[in-house]
PyMOL Python script that loads the backbone (N, CA, C, O; Angstrom):
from pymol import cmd

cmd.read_pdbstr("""\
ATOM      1  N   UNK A   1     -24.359   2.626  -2.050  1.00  0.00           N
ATOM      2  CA  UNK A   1     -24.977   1.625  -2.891  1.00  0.00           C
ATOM      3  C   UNK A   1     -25.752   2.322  -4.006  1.00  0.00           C
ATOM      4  O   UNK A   1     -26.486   3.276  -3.747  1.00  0.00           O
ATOM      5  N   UNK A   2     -25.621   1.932  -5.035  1.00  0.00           N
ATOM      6  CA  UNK A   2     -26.462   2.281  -6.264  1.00  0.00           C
ATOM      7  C   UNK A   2     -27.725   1.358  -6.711  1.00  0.00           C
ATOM      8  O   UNK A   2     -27.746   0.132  -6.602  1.00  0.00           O
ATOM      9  N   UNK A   3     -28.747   2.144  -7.221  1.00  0.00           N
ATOM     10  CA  UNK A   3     -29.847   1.090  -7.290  1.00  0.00           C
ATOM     11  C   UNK A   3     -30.048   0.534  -8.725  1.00  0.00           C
ATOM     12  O   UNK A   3     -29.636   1.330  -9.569  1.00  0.00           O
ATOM     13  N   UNK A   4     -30.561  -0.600  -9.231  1.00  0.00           N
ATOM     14  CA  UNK A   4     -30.594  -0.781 -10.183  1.00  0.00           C
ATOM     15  C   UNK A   4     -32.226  -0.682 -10.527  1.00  0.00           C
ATOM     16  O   UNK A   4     -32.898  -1.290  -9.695  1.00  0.00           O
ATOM     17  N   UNK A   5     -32.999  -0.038 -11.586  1.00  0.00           N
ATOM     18  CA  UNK A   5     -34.598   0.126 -11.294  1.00  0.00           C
ATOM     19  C   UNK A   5     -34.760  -0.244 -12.901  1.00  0.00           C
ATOM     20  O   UNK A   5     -33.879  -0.063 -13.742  1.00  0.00           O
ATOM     21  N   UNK A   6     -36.098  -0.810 -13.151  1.00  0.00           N
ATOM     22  CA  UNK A   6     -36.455  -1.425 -14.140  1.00  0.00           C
ATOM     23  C   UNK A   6     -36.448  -0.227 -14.946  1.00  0.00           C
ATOM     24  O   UNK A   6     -36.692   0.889 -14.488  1.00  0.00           O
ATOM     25  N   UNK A   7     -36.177  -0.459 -16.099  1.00  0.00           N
ATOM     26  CA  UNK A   7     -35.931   0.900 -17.111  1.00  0.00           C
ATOM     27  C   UNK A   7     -37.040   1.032 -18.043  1.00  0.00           C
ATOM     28  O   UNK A   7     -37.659  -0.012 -18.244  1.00  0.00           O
ATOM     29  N   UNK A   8     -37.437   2.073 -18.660  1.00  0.00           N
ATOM     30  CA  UNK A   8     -38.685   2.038 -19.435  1.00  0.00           C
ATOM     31  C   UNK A   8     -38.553   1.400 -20.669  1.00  0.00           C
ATOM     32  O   UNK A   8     -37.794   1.756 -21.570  1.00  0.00           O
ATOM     33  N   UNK A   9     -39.651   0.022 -20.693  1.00  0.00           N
ATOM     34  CA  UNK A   9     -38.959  -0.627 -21.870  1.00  0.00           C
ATOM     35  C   UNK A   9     -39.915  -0.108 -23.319  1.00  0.00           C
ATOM     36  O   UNK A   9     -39.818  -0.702 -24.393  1.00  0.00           O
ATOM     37  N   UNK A  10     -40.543   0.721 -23.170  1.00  0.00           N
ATOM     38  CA  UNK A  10     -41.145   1.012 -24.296  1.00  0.00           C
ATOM     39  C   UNK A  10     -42.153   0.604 -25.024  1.00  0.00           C
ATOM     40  O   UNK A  10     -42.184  -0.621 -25.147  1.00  0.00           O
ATOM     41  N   UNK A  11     -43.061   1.230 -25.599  1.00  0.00           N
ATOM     42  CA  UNK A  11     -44.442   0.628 -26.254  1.00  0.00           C
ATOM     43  C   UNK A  11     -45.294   0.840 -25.032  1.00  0.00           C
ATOM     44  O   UNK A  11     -46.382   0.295 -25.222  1.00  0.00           O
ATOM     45  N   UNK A  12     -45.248   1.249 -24.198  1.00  0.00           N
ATOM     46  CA  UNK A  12     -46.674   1.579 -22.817  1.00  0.00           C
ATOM     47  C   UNK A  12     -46.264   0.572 -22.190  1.00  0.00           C
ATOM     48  O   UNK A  12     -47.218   0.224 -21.493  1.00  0.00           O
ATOM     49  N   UNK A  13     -45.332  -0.172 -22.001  1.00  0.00           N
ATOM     50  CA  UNK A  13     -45.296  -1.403 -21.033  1.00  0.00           C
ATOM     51  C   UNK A  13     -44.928  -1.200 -19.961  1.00  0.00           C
ATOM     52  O   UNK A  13     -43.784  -0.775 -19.802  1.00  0.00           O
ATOM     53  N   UNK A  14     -45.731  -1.425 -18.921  1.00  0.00           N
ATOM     54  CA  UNK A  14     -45.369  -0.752 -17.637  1.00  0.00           C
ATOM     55  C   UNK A  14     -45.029  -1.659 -16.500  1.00  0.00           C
ATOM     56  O   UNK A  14     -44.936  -1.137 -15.389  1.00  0.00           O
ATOM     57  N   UNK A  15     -44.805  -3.095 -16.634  1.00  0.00           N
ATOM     58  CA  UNK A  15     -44.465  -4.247 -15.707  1.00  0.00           C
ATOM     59  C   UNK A  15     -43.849  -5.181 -16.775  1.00  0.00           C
ATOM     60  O   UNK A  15     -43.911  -5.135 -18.003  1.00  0.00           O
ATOM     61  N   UNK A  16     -43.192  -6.102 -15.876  1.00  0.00           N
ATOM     62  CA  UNK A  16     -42.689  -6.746 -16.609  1.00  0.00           C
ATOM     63  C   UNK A  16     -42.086  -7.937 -15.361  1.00  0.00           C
ATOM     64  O   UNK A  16     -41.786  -7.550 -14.231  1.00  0.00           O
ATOM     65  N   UNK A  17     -41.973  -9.439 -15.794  1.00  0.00           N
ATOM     66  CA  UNK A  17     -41.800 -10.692 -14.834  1.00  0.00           C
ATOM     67  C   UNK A  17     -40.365 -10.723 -15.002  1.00  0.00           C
ATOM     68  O   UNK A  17     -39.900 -10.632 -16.138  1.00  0.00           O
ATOM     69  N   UNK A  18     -39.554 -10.849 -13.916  1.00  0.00           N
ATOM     70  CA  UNK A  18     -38.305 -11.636 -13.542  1.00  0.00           C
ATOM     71  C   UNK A  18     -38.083 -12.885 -14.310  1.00  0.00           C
ATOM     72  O   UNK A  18     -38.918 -13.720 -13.963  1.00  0.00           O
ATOM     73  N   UNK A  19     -37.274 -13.335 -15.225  1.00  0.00           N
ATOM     74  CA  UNK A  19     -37.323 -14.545 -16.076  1.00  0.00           C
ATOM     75  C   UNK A  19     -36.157 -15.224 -14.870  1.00  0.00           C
ATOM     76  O   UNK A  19     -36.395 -16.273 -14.272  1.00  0.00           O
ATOM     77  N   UNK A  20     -34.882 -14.403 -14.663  1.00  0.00           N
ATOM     78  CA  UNK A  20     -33.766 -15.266 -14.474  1.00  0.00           C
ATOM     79  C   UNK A  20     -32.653 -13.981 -13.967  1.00  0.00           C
ATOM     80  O   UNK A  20     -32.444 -12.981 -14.655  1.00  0.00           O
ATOM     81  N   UNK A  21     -32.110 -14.207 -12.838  1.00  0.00           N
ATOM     82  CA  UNK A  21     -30.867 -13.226 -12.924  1.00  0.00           C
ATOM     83  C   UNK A  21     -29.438 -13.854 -13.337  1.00  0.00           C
ATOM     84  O   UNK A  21     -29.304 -15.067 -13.175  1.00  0.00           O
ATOM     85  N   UNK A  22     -28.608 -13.276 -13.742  1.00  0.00           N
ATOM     86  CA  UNK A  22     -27.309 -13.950 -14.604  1.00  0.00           C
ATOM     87  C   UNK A  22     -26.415 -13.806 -13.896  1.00  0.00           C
ATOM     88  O   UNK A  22     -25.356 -14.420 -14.033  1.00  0.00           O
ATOM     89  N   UNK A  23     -26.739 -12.621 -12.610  1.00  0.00           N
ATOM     90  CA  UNK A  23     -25.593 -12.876 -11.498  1.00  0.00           C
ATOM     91  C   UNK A  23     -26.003 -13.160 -10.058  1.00  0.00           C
ATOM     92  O   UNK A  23     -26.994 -12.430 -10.048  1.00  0.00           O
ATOM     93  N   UNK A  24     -25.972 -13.608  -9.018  1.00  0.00           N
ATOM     94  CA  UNK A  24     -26.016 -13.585  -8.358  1.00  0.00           C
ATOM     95  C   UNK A  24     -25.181 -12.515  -6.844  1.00  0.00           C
ATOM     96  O   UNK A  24     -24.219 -11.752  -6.928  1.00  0.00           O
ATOM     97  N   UNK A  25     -25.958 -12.849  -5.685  1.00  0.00           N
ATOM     98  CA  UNK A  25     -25.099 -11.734  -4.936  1.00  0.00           C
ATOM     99  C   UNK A  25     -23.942 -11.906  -4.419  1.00  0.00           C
ATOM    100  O   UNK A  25     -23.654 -13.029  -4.004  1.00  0.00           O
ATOM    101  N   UNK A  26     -23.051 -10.885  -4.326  1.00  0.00           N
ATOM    102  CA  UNK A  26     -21.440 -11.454  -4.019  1.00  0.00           C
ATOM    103  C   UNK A  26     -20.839 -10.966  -5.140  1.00  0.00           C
ATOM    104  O   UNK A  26     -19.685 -10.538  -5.137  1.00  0.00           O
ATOM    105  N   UNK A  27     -21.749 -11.013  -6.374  1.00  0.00           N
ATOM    106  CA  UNK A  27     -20.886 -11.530  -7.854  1.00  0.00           C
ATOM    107  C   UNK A  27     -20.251 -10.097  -8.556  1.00  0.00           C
ATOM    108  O   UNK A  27     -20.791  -8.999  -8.693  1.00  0.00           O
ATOM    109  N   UNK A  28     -19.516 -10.347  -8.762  1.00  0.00           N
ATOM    110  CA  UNK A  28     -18.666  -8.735  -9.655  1.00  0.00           C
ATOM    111  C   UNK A  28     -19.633  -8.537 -11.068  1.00  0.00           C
ATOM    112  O   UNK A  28     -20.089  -9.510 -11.669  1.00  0.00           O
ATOM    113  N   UNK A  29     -19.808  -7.486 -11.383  1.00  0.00           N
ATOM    114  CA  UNK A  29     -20.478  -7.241 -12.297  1.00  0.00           C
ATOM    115  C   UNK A  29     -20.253  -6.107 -13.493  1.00  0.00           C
ATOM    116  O   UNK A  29     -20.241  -4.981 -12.996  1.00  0.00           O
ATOM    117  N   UNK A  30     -20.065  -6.100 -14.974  1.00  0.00           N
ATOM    118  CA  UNK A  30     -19.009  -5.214 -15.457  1.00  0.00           C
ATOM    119  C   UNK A  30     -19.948  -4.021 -15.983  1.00  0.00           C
ATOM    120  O   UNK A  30     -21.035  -4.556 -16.203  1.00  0.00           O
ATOM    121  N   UNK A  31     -19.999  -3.197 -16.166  1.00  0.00           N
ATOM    122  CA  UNK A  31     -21.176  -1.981 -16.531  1.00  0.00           C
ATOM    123  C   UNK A  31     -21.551  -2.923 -18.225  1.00  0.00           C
ATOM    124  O   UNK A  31     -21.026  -3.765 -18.954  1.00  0.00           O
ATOM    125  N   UNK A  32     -22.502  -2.276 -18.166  1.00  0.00           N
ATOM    126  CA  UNK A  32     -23.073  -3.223 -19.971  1.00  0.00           C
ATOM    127  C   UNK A  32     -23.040  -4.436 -20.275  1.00  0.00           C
ATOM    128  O   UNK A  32     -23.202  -4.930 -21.391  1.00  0.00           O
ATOM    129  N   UNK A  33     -22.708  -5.245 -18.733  1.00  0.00           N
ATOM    130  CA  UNK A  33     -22.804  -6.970 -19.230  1.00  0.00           C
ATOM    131  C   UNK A  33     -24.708  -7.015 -18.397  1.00  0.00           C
ATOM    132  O   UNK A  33     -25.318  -6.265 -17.635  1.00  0.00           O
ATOM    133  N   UNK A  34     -25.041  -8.381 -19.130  1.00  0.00           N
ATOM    134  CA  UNK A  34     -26.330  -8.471 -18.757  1.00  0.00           C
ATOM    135  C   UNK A  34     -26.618  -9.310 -17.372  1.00  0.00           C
ATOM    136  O   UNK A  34     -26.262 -10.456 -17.096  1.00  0.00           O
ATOM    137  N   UNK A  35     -27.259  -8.519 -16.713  1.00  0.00           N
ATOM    138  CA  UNK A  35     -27.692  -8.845 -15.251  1.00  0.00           C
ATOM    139  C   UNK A  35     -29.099  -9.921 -14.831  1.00  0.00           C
ATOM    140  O   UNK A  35     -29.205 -10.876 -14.061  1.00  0.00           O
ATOM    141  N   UNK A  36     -29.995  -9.269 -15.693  1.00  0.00           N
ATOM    142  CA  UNK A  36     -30.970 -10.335 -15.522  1.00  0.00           C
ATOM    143  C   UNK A  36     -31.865 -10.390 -16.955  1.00  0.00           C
ATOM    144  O   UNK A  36     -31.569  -9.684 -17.919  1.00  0.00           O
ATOM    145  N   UNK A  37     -32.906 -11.251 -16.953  1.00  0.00           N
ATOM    146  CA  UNK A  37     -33.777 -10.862 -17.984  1.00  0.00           C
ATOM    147  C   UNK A  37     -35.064 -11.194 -17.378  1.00  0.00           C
ATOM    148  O   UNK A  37     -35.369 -11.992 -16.491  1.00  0.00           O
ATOM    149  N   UNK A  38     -36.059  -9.987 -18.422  1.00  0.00           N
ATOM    150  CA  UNK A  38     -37.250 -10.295 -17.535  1.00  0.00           C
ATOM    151  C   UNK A  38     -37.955 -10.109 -18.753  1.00  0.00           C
ATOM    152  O   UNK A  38     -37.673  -9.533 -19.804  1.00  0.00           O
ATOM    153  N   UNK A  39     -39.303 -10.973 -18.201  1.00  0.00           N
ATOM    154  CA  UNK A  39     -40.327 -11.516 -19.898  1.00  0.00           C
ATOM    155  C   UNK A  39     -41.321 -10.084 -19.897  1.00  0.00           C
ATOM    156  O   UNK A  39     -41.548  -9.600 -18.788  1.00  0.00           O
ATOM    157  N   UNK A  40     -41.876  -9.446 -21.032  1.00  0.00           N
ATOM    158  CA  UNK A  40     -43.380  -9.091 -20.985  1.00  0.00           C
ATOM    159  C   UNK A  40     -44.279  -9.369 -21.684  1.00  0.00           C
ATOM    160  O   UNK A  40     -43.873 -10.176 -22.520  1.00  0.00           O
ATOM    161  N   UNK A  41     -45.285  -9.151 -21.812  1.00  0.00           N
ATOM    162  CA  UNK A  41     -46.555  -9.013 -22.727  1.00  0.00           C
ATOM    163  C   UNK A  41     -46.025  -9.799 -24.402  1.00  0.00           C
ATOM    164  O   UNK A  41     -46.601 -10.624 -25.112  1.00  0.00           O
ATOM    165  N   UNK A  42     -44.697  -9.081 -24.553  1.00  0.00           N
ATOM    166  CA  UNK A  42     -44.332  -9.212 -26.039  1.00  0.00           C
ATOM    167  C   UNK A  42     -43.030  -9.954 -26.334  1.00  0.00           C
ATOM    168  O   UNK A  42     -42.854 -10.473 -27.436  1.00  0.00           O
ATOM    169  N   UNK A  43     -42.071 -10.014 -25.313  1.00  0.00           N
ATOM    170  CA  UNK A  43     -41.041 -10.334 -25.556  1.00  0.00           C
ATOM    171  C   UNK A  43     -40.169 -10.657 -24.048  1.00  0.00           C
ATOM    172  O   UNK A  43     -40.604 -10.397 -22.926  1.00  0.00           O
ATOM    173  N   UNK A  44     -38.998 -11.213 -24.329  1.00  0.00           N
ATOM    174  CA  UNK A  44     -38.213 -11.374 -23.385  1.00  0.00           C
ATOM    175  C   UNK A  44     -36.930 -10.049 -22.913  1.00  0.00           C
ATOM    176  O   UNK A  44     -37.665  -9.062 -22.912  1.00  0.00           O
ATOM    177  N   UNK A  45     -36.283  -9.806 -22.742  1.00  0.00           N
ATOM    178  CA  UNK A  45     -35.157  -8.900 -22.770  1.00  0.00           C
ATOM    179  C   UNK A  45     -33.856  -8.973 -21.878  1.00  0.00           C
ATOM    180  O   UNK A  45     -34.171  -9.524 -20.823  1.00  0.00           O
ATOM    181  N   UNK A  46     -33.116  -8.785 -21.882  1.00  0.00           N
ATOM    182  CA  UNK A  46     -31.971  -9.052 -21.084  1.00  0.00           C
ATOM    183  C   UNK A  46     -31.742  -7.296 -20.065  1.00  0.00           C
ATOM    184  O   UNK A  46     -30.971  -6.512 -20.620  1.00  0.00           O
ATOM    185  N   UNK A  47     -32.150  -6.980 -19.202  1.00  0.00           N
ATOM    186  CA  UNK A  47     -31.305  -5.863 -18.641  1.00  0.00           C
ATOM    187  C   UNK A  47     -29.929  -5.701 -18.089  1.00  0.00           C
ATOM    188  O   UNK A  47     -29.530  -6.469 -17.213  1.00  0.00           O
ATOM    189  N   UNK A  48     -29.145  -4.688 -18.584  1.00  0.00           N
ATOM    190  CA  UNK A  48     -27.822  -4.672 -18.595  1.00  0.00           C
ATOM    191  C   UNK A  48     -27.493  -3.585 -17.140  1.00  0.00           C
ATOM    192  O   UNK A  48     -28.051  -2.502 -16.966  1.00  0.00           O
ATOM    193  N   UNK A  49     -26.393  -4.245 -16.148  1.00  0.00           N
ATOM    194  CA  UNK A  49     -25.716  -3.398 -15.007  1.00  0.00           C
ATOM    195  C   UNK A  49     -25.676  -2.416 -15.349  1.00  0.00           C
ATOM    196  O   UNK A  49     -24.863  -2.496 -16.270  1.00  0.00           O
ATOM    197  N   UNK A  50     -26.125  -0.982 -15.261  1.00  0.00           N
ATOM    198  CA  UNK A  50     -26.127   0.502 -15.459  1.00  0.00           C
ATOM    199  C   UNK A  50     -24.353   0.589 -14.673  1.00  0.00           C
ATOM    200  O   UNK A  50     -23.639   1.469 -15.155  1.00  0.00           O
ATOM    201  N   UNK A  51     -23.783  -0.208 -13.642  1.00  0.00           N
ATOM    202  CA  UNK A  51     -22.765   0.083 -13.058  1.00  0.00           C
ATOM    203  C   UNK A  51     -21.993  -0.938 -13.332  1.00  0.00           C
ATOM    204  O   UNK A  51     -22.345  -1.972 -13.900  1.00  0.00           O
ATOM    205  N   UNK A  52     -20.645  -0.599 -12.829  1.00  0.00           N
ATOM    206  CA  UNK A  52     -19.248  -1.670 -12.766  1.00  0.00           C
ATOM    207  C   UNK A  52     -19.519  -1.936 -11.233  1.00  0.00           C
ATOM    208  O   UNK A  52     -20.102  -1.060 -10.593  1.00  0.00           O
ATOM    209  N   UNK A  53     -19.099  -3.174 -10.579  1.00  0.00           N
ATOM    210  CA  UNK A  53     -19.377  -3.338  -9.476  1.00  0.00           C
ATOM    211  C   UNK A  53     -19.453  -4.713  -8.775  1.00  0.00           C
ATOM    212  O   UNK A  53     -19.321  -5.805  -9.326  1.00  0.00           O
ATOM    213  N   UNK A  54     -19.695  -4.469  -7.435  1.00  0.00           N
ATOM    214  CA  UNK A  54     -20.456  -5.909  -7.521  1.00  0.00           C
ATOM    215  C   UNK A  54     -21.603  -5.697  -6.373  1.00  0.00           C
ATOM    216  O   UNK A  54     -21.622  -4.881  -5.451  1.00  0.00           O
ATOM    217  N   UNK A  55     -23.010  -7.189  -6.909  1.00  0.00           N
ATOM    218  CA  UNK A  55     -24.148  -7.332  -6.429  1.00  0.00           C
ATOM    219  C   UNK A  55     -24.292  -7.500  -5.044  1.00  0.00           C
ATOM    220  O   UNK A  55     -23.915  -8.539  -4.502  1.00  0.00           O
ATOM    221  N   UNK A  56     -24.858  -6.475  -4.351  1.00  0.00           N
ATOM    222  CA  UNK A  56     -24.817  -6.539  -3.159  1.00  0.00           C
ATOM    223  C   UNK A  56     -26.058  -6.720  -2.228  1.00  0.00           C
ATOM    224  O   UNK A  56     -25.970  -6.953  -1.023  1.00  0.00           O
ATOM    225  N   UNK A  57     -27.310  -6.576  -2.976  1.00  0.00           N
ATOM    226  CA  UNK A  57     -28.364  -7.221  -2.579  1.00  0.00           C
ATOM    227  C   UNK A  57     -29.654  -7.104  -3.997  1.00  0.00           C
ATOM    228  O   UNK A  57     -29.922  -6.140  -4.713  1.00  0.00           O
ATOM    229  N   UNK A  58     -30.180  -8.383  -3.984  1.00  0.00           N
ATOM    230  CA  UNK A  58     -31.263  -8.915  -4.907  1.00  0.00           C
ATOM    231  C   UNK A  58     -32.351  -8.662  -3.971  1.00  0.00           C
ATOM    232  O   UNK A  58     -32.495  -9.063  -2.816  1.00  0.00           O
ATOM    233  N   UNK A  59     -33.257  -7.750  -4.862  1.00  0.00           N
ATOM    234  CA  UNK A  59     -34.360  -7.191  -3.862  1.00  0.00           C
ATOM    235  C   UNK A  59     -35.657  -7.650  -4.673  1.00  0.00           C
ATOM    236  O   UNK A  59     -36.762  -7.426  -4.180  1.00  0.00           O
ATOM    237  N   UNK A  60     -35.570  -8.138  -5.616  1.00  0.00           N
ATOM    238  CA  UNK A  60     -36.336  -8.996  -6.392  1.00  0.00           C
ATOM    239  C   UNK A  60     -36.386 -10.267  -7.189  1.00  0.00           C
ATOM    240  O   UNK A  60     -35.563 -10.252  -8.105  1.00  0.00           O
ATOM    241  N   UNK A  61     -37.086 -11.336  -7.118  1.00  0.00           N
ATOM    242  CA  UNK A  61     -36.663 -12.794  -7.166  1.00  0.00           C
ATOM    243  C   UNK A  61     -37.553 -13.008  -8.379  1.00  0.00           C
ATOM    244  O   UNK A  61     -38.578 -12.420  -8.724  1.00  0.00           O
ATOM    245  N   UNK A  62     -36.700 -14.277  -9.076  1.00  0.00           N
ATOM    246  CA  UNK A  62     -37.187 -15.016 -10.348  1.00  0.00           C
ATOM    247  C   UNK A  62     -38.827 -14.829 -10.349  1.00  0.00           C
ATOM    248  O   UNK A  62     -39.330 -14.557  -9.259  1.00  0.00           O
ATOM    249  N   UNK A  63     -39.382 -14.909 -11.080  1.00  0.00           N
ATOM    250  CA  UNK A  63     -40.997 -14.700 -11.226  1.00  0.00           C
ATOM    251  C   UNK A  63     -42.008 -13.887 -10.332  1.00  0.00           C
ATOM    252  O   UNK A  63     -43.197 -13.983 -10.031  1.00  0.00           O
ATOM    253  N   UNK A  64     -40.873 -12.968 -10.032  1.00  0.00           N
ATOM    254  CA  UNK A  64     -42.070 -11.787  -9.502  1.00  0.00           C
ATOM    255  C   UNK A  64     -42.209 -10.654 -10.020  1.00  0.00           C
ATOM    256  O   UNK A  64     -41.118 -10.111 -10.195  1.00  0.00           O
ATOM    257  N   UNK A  65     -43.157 -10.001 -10.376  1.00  0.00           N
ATOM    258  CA  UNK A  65     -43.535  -8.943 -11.460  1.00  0.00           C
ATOM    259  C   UNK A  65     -43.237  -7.856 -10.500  1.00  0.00           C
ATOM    260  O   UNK A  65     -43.286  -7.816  -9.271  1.00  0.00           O
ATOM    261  N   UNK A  66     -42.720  -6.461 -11.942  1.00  0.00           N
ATOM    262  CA  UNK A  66     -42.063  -5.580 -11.543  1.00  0.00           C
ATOM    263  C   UNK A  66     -42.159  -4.526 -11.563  1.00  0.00           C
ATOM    264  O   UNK A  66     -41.001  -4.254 -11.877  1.00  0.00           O
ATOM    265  N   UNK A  67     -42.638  -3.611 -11.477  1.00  0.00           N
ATOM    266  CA  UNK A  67     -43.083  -2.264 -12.678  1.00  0.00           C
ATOM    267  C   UNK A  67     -41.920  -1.480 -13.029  1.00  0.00           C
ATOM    268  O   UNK A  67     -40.835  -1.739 -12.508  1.00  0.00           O
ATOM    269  N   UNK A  68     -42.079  -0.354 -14.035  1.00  0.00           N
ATOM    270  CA  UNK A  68     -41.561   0.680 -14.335  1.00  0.00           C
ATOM    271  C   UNK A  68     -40.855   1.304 -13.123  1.00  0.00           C
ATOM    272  O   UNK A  68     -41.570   1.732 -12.217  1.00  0.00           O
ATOM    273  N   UNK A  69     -39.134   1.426 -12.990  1.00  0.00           N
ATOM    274  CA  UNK A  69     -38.930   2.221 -12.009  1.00  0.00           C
ATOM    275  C   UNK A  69     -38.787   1.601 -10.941  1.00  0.00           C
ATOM    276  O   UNK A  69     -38.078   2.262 -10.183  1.00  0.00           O
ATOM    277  N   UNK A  70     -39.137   0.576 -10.465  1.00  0.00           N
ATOM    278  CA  UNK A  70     -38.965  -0.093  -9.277  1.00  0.00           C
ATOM    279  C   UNK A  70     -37.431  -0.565  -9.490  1.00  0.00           C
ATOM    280  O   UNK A  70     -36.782  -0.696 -10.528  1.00  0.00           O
ATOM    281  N   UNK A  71     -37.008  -0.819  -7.830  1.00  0.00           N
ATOM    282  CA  UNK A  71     -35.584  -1.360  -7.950  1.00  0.00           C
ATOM    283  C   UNK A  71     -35.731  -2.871  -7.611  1.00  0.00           C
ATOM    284  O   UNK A  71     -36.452  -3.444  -6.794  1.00  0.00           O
ATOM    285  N   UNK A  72     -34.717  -3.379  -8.596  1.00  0.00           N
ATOM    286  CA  UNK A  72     -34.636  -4.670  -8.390  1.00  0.00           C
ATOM    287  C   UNK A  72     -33.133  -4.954  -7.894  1.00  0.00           C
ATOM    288  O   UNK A  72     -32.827  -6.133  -7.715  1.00  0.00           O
ATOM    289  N   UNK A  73     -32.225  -4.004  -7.673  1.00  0.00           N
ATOM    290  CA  UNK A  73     -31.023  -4.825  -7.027  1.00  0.00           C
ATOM    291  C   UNK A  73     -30.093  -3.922  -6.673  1.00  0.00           C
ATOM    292  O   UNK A  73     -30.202  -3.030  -7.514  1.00  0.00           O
ATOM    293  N   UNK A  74     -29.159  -3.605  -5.844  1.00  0.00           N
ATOM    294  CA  UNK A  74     -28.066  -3.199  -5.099  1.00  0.00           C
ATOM    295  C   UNK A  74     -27.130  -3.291  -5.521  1.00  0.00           C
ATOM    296  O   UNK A  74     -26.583  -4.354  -5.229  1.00  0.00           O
ATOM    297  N   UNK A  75     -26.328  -2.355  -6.425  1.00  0.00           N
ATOM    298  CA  UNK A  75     -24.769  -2.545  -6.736  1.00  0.00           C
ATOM    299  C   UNK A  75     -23.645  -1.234  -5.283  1.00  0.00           C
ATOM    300  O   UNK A  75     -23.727  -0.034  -5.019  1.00  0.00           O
ATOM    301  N   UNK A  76     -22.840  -2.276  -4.808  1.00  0.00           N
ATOM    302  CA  UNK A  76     -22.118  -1.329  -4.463  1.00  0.00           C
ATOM    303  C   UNK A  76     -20.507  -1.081  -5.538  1.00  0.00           C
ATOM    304  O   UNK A  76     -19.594  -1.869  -5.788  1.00  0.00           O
ATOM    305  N   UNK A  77     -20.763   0.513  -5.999  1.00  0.00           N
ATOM    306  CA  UNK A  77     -19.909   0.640  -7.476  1.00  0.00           C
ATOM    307  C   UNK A  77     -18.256   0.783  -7.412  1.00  0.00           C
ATOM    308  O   UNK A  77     -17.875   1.511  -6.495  1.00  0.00           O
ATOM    309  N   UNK A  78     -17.249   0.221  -8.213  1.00  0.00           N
ATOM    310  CA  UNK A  78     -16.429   0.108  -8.216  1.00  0.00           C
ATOM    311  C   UNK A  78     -15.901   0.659  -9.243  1.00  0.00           C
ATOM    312  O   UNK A  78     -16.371   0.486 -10.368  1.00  0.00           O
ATOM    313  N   UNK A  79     -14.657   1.541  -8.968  1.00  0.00           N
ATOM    314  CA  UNK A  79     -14.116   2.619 -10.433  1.00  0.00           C
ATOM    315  C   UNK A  79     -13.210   1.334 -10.994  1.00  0.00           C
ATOM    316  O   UNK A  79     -12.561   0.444 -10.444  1.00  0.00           O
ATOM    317  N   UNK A  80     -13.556   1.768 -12.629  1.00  0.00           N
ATOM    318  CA  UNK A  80     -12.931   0.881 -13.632  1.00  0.00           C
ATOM    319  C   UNK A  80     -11.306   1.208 -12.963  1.00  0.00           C
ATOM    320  O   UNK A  80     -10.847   2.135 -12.296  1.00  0.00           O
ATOM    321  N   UNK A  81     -10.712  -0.124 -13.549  1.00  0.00           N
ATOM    322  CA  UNK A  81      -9.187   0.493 -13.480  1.00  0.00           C
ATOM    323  C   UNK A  81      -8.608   0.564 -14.411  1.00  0.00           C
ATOM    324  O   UNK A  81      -7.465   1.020 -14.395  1.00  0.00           O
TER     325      UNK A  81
END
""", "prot")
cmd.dss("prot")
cmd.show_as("cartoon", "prot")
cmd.util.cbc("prot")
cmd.orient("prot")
């Protein structure tokens, strides 16, 4: 399993809230399509699957804050074909 961890979004922002995930678990997921988005201080953002794959566990839910680096979800990865 590969982890997916909040990525440094820049400007000192070091947490950031769960808005919405775009896939759910089960769901196939393509590397660079957007997985969830989560709000901060300044803006909203979409984070994109670092992997091809699919979601194999959501370890963090809609409106719960997140920090820098923490994992928010479980891809088990699948080679492009």
């Amino acid at each position: 399993m590969l982890e997916v961890v909040l990525p440094d979004l820049g400007e000192g922002i070091e947490s950031a809230f769960i808005s919405c995930w775009y896939k759910e678990e089960a769901d196939e997921v393509a590397q660079d399509e957007d997985l969830l988005e989560v709000v901060t201080e300044k803006s909203a953002l979409a984070i994109v699957s670092p992997y091809q794959g699919v979601v194999r566990n959501i370890l963090k839910k809609e409106n719960e804050k997140v920090k820098t680096g923490e994992v928010l979800a479980l891809i088990e990865k699948r080679e492009s074909e």
